[in-house]
N, C-alpha and C positions, 0 to 999 in steps of 0.2 A: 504494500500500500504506500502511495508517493505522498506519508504523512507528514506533515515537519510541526514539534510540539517545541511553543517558546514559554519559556516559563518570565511573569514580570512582576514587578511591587504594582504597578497601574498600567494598563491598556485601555488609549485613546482611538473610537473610533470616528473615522471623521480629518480628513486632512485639510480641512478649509482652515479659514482664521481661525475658527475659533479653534479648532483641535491642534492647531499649530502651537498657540498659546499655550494650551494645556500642556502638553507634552513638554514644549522648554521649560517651563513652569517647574515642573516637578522634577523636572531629569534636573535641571539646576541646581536644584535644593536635596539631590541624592537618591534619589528615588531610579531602580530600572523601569523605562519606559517602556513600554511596547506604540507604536501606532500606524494606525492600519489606515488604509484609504484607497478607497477601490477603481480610481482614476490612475494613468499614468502620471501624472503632473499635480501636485498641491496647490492647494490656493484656494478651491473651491471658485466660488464666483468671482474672485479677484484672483483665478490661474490665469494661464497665458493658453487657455483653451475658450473662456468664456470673458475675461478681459472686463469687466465692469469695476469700475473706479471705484475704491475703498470709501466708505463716509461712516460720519459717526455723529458723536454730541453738539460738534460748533454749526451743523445745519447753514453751510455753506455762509457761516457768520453770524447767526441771528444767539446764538449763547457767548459772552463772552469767555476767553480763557476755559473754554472746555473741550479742545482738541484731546486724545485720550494720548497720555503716556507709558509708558513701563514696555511691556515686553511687545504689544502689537503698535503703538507709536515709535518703536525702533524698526519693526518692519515694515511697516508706512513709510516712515520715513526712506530707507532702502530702497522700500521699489520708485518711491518718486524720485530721486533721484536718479535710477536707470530709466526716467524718461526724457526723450531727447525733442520728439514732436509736441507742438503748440494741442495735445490733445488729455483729455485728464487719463485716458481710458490708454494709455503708452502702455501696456502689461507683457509687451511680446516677451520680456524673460523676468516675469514675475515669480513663475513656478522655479524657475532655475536659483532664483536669489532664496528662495524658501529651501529647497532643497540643500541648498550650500551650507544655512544657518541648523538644518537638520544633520545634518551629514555630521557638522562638529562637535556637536554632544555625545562625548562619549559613554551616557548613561542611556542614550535614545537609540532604539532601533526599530528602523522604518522598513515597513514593507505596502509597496505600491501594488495596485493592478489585483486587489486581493478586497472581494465584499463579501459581507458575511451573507451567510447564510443558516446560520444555525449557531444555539444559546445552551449551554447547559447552565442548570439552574437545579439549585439544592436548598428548597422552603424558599425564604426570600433573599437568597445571596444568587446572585451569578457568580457560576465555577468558572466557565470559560466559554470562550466564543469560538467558532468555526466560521472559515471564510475559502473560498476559490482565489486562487489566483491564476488568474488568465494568463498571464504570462508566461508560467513554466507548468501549468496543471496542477502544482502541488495544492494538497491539503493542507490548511495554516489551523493549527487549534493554537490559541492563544490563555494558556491561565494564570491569572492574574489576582489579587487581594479585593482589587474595586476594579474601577470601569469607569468611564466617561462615552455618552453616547453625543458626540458631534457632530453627526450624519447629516443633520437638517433634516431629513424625513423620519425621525429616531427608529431607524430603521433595528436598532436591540433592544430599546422598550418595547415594541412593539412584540418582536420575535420573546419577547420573556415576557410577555403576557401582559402589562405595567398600562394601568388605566391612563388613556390620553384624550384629549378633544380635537376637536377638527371642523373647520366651517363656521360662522357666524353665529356668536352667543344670543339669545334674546335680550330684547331691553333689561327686563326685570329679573334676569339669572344674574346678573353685575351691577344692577341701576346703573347703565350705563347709556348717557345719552343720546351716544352716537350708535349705537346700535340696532339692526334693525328689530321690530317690532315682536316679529317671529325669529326663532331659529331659522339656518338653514345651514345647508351646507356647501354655501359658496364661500372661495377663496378668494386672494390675491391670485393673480396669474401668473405666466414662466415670459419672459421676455429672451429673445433670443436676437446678439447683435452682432453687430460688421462693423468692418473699418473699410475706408476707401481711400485710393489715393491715385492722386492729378496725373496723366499722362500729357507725350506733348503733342499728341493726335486723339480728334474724338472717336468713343467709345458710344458703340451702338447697345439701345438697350436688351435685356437677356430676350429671347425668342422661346420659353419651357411656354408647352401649350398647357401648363397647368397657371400661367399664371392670370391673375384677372383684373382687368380695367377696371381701377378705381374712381373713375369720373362718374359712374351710377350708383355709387354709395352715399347715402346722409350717413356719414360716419366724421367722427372728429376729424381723421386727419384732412379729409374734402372737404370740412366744412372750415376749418383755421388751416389752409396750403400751408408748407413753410415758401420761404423767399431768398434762400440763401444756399448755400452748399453744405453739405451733409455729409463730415469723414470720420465722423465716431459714433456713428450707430443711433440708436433712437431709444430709450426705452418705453418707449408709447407702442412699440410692434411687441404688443403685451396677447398672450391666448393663456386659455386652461381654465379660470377663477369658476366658470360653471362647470366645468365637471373634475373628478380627480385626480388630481395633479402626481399621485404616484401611477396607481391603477392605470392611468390615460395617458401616461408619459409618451409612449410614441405616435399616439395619435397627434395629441398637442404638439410636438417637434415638426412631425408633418406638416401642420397647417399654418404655423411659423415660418415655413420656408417662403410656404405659398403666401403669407402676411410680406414678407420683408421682402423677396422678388417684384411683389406688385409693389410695394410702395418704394423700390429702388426701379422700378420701369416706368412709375410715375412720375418719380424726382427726373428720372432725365428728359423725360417729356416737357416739363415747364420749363424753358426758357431763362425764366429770374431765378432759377434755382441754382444756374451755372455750372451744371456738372456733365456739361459734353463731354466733359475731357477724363472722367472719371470713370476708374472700372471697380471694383469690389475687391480688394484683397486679401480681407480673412472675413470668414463668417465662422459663430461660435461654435466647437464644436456638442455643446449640450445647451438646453438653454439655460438660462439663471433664474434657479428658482426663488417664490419670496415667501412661500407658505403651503406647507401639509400637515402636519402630526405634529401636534401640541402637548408633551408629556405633564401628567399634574404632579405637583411635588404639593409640599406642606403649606405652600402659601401660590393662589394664582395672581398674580397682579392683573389690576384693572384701570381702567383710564380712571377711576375717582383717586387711588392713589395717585396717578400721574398729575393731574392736574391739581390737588390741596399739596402739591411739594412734601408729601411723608414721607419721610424717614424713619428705618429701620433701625432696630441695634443690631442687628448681621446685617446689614450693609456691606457690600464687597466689588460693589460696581456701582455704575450711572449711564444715563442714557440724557439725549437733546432732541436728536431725531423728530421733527415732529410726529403725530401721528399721522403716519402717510399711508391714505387709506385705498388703494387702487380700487378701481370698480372690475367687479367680478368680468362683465362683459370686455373689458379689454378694449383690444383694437376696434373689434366690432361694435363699440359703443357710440351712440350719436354726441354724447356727456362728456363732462370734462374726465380724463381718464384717471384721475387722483383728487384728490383733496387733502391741503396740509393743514394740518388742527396745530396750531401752537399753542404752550401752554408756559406760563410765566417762568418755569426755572427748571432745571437740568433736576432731571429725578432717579432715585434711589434705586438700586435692584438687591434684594436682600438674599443671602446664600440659600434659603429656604426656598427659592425660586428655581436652585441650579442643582436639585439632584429629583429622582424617582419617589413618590412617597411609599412604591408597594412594594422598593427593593433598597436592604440595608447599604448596597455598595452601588449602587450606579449613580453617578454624576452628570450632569446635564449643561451643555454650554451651544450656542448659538439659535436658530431660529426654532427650534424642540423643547425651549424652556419653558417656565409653567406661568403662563401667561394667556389673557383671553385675546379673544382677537381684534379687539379693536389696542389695545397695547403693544401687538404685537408689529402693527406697523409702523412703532419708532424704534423698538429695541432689536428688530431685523437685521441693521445695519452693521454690517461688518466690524468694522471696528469696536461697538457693544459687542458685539461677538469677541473680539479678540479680549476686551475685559472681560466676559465673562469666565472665558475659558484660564487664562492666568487667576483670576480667582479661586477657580478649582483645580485648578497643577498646583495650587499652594496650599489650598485647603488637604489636597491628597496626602503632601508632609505630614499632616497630622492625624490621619485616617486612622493607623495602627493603633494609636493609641485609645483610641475612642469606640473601635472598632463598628461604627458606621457611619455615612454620610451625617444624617441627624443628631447624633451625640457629638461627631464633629464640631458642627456649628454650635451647638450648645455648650459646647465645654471650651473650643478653642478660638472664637472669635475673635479676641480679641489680639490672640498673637495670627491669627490669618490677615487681619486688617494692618497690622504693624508691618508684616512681610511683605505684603501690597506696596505697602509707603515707600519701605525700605527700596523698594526696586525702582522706586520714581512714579509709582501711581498715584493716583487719587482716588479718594473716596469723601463726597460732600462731610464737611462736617467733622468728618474724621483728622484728626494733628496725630502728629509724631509722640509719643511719649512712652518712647523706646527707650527702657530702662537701662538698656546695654552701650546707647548712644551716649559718649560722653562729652561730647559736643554742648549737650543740653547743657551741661556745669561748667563751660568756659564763660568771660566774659568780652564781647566783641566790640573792637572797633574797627577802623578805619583811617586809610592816608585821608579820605574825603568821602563826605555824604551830599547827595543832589536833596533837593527842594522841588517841589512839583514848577512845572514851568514848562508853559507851551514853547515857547518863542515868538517874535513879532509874524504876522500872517504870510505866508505867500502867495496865497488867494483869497477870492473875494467867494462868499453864497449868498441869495438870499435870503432875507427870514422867512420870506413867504408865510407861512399860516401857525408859525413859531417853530421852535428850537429848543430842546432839552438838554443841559449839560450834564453828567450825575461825575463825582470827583472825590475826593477821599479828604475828609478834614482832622487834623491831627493837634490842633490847638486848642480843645473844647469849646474854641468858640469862629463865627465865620466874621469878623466886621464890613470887610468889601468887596465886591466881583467886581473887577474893568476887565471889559469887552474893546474890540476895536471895532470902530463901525466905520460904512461908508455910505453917505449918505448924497444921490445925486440930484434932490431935489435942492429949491432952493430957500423953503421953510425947516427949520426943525422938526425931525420925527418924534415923536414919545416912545417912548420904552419901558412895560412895566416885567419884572423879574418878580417868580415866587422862589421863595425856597423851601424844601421838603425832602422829608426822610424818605427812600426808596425801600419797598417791598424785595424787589428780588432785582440782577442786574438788566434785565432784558423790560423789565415792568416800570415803566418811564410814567404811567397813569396815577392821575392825582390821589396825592394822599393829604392831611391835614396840614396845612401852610406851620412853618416854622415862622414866617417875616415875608413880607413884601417891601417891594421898593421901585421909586422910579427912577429916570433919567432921559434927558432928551440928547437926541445926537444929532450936531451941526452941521450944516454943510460942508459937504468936503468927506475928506476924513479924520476918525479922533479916536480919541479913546475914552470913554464913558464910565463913568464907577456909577455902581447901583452898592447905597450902604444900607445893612440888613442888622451888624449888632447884635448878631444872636448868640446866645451863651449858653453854656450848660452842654454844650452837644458834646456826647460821646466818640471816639476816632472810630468812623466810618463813613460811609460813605452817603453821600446827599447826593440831589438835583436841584438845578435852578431852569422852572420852566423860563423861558423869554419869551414875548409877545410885543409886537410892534402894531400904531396902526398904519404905517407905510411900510406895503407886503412888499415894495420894491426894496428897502433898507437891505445895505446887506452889511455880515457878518465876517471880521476875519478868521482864517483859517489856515491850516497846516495840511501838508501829506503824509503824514507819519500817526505813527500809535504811541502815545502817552499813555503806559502803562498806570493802571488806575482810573483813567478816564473814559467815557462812555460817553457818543452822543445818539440823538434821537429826533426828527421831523417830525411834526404835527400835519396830522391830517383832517379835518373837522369832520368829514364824511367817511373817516371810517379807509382802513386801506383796499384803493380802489380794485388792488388785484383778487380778483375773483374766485384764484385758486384757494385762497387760505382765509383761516377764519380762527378764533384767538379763544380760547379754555381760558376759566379763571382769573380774566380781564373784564372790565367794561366793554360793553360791545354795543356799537358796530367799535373794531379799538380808533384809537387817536395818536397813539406816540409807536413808530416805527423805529427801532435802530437801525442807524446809518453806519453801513458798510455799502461794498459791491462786491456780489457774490461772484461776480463773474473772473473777478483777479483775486488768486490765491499764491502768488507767488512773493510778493514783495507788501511790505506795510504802508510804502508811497503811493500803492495803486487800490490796495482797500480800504483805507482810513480818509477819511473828511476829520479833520478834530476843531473845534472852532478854540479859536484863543483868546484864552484870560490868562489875569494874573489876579491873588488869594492876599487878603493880607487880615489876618497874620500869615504868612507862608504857612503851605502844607509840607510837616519834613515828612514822607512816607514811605521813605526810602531808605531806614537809618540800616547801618552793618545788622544793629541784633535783630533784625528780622531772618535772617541766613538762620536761627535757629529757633523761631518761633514756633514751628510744628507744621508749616503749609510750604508744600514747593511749587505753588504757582498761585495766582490772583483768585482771589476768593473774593471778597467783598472791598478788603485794601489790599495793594500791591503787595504785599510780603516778600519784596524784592530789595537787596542791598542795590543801589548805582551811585558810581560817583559822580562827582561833581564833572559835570561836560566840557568845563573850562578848564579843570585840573590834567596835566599833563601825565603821560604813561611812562612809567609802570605805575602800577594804583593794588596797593596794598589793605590786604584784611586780614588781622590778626585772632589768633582765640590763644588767650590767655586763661592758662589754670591755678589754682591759691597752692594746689600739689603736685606732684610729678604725677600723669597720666602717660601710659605703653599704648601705644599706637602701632596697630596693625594694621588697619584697614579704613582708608578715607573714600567718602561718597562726595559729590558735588553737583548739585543740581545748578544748570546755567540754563540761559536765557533761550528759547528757541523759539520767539513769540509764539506763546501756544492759540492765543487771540486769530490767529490766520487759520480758516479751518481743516486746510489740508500742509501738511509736509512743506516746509518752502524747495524749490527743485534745488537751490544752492544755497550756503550758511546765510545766513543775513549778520544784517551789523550789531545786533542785538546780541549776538553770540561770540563767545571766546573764543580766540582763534591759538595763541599765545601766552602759557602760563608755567609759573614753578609752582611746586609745594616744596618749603622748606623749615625743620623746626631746628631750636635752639636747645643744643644739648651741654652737657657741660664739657664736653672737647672744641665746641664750637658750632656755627649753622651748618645741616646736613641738608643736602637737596636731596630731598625723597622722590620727588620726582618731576619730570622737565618734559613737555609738551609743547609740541609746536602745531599749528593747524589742526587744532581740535574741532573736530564734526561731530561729538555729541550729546545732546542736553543732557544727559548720565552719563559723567567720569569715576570708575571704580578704581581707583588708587590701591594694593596690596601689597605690604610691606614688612620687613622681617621683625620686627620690631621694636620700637624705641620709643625711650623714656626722656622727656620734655616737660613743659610746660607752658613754652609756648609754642603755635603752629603758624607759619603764615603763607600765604595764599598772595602770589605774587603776578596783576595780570598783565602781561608786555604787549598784547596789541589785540585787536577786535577784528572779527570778519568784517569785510567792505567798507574799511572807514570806519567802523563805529569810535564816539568820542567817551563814549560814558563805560566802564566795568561794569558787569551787571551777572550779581550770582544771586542763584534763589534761594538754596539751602547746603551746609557744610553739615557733614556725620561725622561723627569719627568711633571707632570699633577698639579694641585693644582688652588680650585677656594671656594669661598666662605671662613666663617670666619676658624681659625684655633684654634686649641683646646692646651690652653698651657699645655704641661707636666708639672707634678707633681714632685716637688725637689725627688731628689733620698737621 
């Protein structure tokens, strides 16, 4: 018999994001891996078979600072980077870059081309799994402690029996709004895409006599033509959502073909669309699925948690995503083919949500988790996927000891949320208070700290129908905002300003007035103080709505991102774009953040930031925030910068009262996580150029020297040494950057220490 038995501490099924995650996850932390994935190529929907662009929590901008980091924000980052075309969807060696970081774990062993097929199962453990691998015929049994089912179709809860949902929950099973009335059992659909690229002769369209003239359809895409050229696919050539999407897989592929054929025999048909010259270069080889088998674990999340912002105590992820709710009908729908439901703040996924409730060891991470269905169209997205999955490659460290999923989270949450941090994640609400960290017991300063400061404008905006500033106040109290204005009338405009404490960072909608104030702005241009006087305020963050009655008055402005600061456009009518519609706001809404989703590369091409200046200055940027508990912007910057006028090198010190042994330094830097994808190269925001050196009693030792550093988590290992003081020396910034900018220092050290050698 051509059997081949792997024996593992945890086997991941599932090679997509999310099973990617899990596996390094756990191989990292000691654990033998097994993980299985019945594709040649990993990635899942972000392989280089099916090429669909990674997203996650920053919903192409509309969350600030909640790009997702740790293990699947370094593979984000990786594959954007290996993209060279102006296209998001560049994956052509996405699988390759996945496989390379699997390949190097030497706790991880990967087998491709291999799907299960069968579950052995002892009361409610799974023993081990059985899978085919296509490639060489063998037999794979796989046994293992626990399990992770990352399939997407949970394709081993299902096979082990493990109660799941599937289809549209009723209103009244969730009280859930958006829900329809009735059950049913329609889905989301499989979309299946292509890439095209320019020849320098035209390209006749395909002649398959299966394909069909879409000029006789009332269908969306006839009824909204595009008008441009078309090289990265559509995810509107959506089928399946009526029937199912496992059972019906090859049907639904089928009629995908015949969707994207016709609607690429269309495109070249129209004239304005410009794609004479255009042939078809890759089409997916499966489609990308976005919903089948919903496993239930001990907690289902539903859109009422998502939109009242709860929060969990196992907490071990978050999601932004809005709720993107595709209509079942698809392509063939006359309707708009999604609808995005936003809802005021990045919300919580609780571990409780990521394993089986009717088996002690199976674990659960990407679109298979225990979630209903109108939830599950924010937390689909890749990237949540890849949170999810690192949540549980770290929860599996502790599985032994617990001896199941459920007593897991119950007993060890608290050090699963710490491991999280430790790697560079986030978790809302969650701080550092890593006992082991001894970082927390230095005291920090600094060659120099920055002060919040736009600089004088570069451009001019309108206020048009007003303007939302929200900004972070660090003096308990605000006395003046000056604005620059330009005013091309030749009477004075009036300008009245509120100020008000902000709900959540995306929620710019009135709350109770702190102070109002006016000012009029003169002809020409100037600079205007609105004085407010307000006292008592707490360090956090506010808004100042602005309202002119001359909608022509405009406003100076910046192209960059001022970490901390947040703006926002009023709309009186509500945001006119049709697609989207706002949870847990005032409706129709009125305060839009301003970004442009369309550029994610650079913070000059997504940021508008309008300029003031604070007096009394906001300092929000001192060194001791490096060890406050937050490696990225929460509510205030929790960011050390120095002063932008102070010259390089720019030093940050941690001093300790006793000698601490230092083995091992973390360093959380800048990689504006505010940009919601990967920038494709370092920005200026980022360290490029850095030592660490401590002060021993032989003298200063350079523990370690970097040059062109590409990553927002630098893990420094070291033999060990006994100090007291450390310092963190930064010699130059990617692209110019003028300011130093680190988000959090760790430091590790146990056992005896190894004195340096007199120099």
């Amino acid at each position: 018999m051509n059997e081949f038995i792997v024996e593992a501490d945890f086997c991941v099924i599932g090679g997509g994001v999310a099973g990617i995650c899990a596996a390094l996850a756990a191989s990292r932390e000691g654990l033998r891996v097994v993980l299985v994935q019945n594709r040649s190529l990993l990635g899942g929907n972000a392989s280089s078979e099916i090429r669909q662009a990674i997203g996650g929590a920053g919903f192409m901008g509309h969350f600030p600072d909640a790009r997702e980091g740790g293990i699947v924000g370094d593979l984000w980052t990786r594959v954007r980077q290996g993209c060279f075309r102006n296209n998001l969807n560049d994956y052509a060696e996405s699988s390759v870059i996945f496989w390379d970081l699997c390949q190097k774990e030497k706790n991880l062993q990967l087998f491709l081309n291999t799907h299960v097929t069968a579950v052995e199962k002892k009361g409610s453990r799974l023993i081990s799994i059985t899978g085919i691998q296509t490639s060489t015929g063998r037999t794979i049994v796989v046994r293992a402690a626990q399990f992770a089912d990352c399939s997407g179709d949970a394709n081993v809860a299902y096979l082990a029996g493990a109660a799941f949902m599937s289809g549209q929950e009723g209103r009244d099973e969730f009280g859930e709004s958006l829900a329809p009335h009735e059950r049913t059992s329609f889905t989301m659909g499989n979309t299946l895409l292509f890439q095209a690229e320019k020849l320098d002769r035209p390209v006749p369209p395909p002649h398959f006599d299966w394909i069909e003239d879409l000029r006789g359809r009332k269908i969306w895409w006839t009824l909204h033509p595009p008008v441009g050229p078309m090289e990265s696919g559509c995810w509107t050539f959506e089928y399946g959502g009526t029937l199912d999407t496992v059972a019906d897989a090859e049907k639904i592929y089928a009629e995908l073909l015949k969707i994207l054929y016709s609607a690429w025999s269309d495109l070249k048909l129209r004239p304005e669309c410009g794609m004479e010259n255009y042939r078809i270069s890759f089409v997916s080889g499966l489609p990308g699925k976005r919903e089948s088998r919903r496993v239930i674990g001990d907690y289902i999340l539903s859109q009422n948690d998502i939109v009242s912002m709860r929060r969990f105590s196992d907490d071990v992820a978050y999601a932004g995503w809005s709720l993107d709710l595709h209509h079942p009908e698809g392509f063939y729908g006359p309707g708009r083919p999604t609808q995005f439901c936003f809802f005021p703040e990045i919300h919580s996924l609780p571990l409780r949500c990521l394993y089986a409730r009717d088996l002690d060891n199976l674990w659960l991470a990407g679109r298979d988790i225990s979630v209903t269905h109108i939830a599950l169209g924010g937390v689909r997205l890749m990237a949540t996927c890849g949170l999810a999955g690192e949540a549980i490659g770290t929860a599996a460290t502790y599985f032994a000891q617990a001896g199941s999923c459920r007593e897991t989270g119950r007993r060890f949450i608290k050090e699963i949320q710490q491991t999280i941090l430790r790697g560079g994640g986030f978790i809302p609400e969650v701080r550092n208070n890593d006992s082991s960290d001894l970082a927390r017991h230095a005291i920090v300063s600094a060659h120099s700290e920055a002060v919040l400061e736009t600089g004088e404008p570069t451009e001019w905006v309108a206020i048009s129908n007003g303007i939302g500033i929200a900004f972070p106040v660090t003096a308990q109290r605000l006395g003046t905002l000056t604005l620059w204005t330009r005013n091309a009338t030749a009477a004075p405009a009036t300008l009245r300003a509120v100020l008000q404490p902000i709900r959540a960072l995306r929620d710019f909608h009135s709350t109770k007035p702190l102070a109002q104030a006016r000012s009029e702005a003169p002809p020409g241009e100037a600079q205007i103080v609105f004085t407010f006087n307000a006292v008592g305020l707490r360090d956090d963050v506010y808004m100042v709505h602005v309202f002119s009655d001359s909608r022509e008055l405009c406003l100076g402005q910046v192209r960059r991102r001022i970490t901390g600061v947040h703006a926002a456009d009023h709309f009186p009518d509500g945001n006119e774009n049709g697609w989207a519609i706002e949870l847990g706001t005032p409706n129709p809404p009125h305060w839009v953040r301003r970004f442009n989703n369309q550029r994610n590369n650079a913070p000059e091409e997504f940021h508008s930031t309008p300029c003031f200046t604070l007096q009394p200055p906001s300092c929000c940027y001192s060194a001791a925030n490096v060890i406050n508990g937050f490696n990225r912007p929460t509510r205030l910057p929790n960011l050390w910068a120095s002063d932008p006028r102070a010259l390089f090198p720019q030093e940050l010190i941690l001093r300790w009262p006793e000698p601490v042994c230092l083995k091992e330094i973390r360093i959380v830097f800048d990689d504006d996580m505010d940009l919601s994808m990967p920038p494709l190269v370092p920005l200026s925001t980022l360290v490029a150029d850095y030592t660490l050196e401590a002060e021993t009693d032989a003298g200063p030792l350079v523990l370690a020297s970097v040059k062109n550093n590409g990553h927002r988590l630098a893990i420094h290992s070291i033999s060990g040494v006994s100090t007291q003081l450390l310092r963190l020396r930064i010699e130059r910034m990617h692209a110019g950057g003028t300011q130093a900018r680190v988000f959090e220092i760790r430091c590790y050290g146990q056992g005896p220490c190894i004195a340096p050698a007199s120099s």
